[in-house]
C-alpha positions in Angstrom: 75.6 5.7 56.7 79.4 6.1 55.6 79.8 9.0 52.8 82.9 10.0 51.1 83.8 14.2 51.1 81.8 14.6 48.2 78.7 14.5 50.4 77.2 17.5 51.8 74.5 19.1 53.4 71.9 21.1 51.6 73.1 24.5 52.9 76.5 23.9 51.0 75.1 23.8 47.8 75.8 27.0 45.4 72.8 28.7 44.0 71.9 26.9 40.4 73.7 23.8 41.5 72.0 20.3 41.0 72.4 17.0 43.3 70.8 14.0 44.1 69.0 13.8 48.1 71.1 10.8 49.8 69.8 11.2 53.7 68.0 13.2 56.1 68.8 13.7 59.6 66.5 15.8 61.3 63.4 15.1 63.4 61.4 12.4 62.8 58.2 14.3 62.4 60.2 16.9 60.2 61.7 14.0 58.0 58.2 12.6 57.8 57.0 15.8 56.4 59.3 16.4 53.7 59.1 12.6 53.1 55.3 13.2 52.2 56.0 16.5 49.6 58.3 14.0 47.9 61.9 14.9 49.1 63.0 11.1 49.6 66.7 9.7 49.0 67.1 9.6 45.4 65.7 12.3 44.6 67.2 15.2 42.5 67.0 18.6 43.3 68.5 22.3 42.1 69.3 24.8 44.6 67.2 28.2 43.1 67.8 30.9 45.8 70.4 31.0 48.7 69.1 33.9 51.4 71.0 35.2 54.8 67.5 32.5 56.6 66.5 30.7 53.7 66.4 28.4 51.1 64.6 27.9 47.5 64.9 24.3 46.1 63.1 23.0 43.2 62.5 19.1 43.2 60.0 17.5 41.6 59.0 20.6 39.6 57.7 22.3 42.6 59.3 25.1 44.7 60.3 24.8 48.2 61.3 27.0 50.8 63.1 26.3 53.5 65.0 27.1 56.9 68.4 26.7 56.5 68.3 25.0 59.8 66.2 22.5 58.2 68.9 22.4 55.2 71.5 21.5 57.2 70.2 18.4 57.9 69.5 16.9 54.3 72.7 14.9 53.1 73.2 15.6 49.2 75.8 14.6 46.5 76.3 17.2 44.1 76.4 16.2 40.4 
């Protein structure tokens, strides 16, 4: 898909900031995963905590943690 600079990937994001899930490219067993907690394009999401490994995200009111190697392959536009 063709984004403008305003897209970025999860790991970008500032602690506290909101933006809306446009595309995942990772794995498709990893994709499929987050798919099934409910993290599917269109969805918004809020960056909680931003760790040296780690990430918090809230979507959907429930806490996630994850890798940031995982982060870094979720596409998001930042509102």
């Amino acid at each position: 898909m063709y984004y403008t600079d305003c897209v970025k990937n999860l790991s970008e994001l500032n602690e506290e900031e909101v933006a809306i899930l446009q595309e995942i490219n990772l794995p498709l067993k990893t994709r499929r995963r987050l798919e099934a907690l409910g993290l599917v394009p269109g969805t918004t999401l809020s960056l909680l905590q931003k760790k040296a490994t780690a990430l918090v995200v809230l979507f959907r009111g429930c806490r996630f943690a994850m890798g940031k190697a995982i982060a870094k392959g979720i596409l998001v536009k930042p509102l």
